[in-house]
Each structure stands twice: as C-alpha cells, then as structure tokens.
C-alpha positions as CSV (number, residue, x, y, z in Angstrom):
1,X,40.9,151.8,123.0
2,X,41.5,149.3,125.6
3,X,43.9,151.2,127.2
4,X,41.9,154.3,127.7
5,X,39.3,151.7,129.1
6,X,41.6,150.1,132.2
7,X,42.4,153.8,132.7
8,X,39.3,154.9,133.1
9,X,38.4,151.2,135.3
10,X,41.1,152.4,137.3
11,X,40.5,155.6,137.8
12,X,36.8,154.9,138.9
13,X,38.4,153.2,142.3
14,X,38.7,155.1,145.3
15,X,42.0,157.6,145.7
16,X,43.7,155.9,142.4
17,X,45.8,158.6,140.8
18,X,48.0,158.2,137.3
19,X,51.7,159.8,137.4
20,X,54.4,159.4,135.0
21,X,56.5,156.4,134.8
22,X,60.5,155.6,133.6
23,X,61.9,153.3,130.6
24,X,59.3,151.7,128.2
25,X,56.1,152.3,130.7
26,X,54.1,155.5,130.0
27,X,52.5,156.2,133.6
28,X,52.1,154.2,136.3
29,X,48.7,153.3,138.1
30,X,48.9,154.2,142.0
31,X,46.8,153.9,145.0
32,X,48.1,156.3,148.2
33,X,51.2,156.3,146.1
34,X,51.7,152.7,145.8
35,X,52.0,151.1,142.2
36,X,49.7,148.3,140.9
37,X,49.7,148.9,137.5
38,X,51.7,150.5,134.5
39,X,51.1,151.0,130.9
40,X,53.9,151.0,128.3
41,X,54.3,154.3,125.9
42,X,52.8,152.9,123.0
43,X,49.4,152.2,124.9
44,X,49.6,147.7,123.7
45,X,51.2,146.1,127.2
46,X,50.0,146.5,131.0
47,X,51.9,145.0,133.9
48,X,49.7,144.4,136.5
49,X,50.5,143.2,140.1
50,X,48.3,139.6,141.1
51,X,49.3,137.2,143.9
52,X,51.7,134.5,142.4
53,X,48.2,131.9,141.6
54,X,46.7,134.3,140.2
55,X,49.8,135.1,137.7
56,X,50.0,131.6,136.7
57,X,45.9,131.1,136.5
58,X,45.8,134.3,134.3
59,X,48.5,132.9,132.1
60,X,46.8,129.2,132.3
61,X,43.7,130.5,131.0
62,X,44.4,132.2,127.8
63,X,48.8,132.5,127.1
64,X,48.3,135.0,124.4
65,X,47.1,137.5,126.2
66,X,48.5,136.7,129.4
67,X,52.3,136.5,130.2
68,X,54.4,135.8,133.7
69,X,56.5,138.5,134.6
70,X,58.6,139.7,138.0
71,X,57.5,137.8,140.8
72,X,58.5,139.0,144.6
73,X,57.2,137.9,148.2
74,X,53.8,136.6,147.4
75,X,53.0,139.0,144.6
76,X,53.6,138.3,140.7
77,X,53.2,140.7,138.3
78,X,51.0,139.8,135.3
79,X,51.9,141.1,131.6
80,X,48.8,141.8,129.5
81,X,49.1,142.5,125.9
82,X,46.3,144.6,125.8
83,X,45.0,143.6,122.5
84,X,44.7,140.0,122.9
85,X,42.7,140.5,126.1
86,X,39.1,140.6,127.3
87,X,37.6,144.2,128.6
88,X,36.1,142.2,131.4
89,X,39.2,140.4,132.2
90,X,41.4,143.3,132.7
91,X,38.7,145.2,134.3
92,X,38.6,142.1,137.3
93,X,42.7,142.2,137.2
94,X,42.8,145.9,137.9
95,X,40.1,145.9,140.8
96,X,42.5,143.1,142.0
97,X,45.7,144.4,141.8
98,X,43.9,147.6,143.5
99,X,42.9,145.8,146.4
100,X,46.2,143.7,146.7
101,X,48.0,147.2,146.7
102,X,45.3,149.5,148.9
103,X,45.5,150.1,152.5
104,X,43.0,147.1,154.4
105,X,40.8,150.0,155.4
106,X,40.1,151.7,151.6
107,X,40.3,148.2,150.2
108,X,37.2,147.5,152.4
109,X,35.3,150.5,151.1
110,X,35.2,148.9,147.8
111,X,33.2,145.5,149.1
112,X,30.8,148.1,150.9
C-alpha cells in the first residue's frame, strides 16, 4: 500500500516518530514533536505541510492527485489522495515537509 510506503519514507528520516491523531486523520507524522504530515483513518488521503509555491506547483502538476488545503504564514498544506499519486512524488513531498518542519540543525544532517 502506498500508505504503508510514506510511512515507512518517513520513518527512515532522522528522529521522525508516528502518534495518534483527532477527527478523520489516523496518526500524525512528527519530527521533535512537530507535525508535517497526517494520514486519514481509512489509509486513501495525506495532508502534507509545503511552502505556499510548492502547494500550488504540486497541485499545478497533476490536480487529481494533488489538492490545496490550509494555508498559514508561508506554509500550505498539500492534500494528496494517495491513490492518484506517484511513489516518488510523495516520497520528495515528505522529505520536504520534514525539512520545512525539522530543527535547522537535524534538517542539515539529512543533506550530509
């Protein structure tokens, strides 16, 4: 499943941890406690956290798998229907969302 797959994406970056979440989103994706991703209960929608160009770039680029969602400060948060997306895609907008969320520090780990 592609679910299982950003998971396990996910959970390959440094200090990422997967708690419980509220309402229609199974668990939430954290790094030192701070959320960049959650998956809804029945495993088919992701919201996860891009920088407002890349929110509308994702969507731009392919509108059924990508929709605009919240949108605070400089971040937008990205709805993926999980099914309608690329592997590869989600994969590149998890790492993101981990970096926009992770301390500068760990962030720079990553590139290392």
């Amino acid at each position: 499943m592609i679910e299982d797959e950003l998971v396990r994406h996910a959970l390959s970056l440094p200090e990422v941890e997967h708690t419980p979440a509220y309402g229609p989103w199974g668990f939430a994706l954290k790094v030192r406690g701070k959320s960049f991703a959650f998956i809804a209960v029945d495993g088919d929608i992701a919201h996860i956290k891009a920088t407002r160009q890349e929110q509308a770039a994702w969507v731009a680029q392919d509108p059924a798998a990508f929709e605009m969602s919240y949108s605070s400060g400089r971040f937008g948060w990205v709805l993926v229907r999980l099914n309608r997306a690329d592997l590869e895609d989600i994969r590149e907008l998890v790492t993101e969302a981990w970096r926009l969320t992770a301390p500068k520090r760990l962030a720079e780990k990553l590139q290392e």
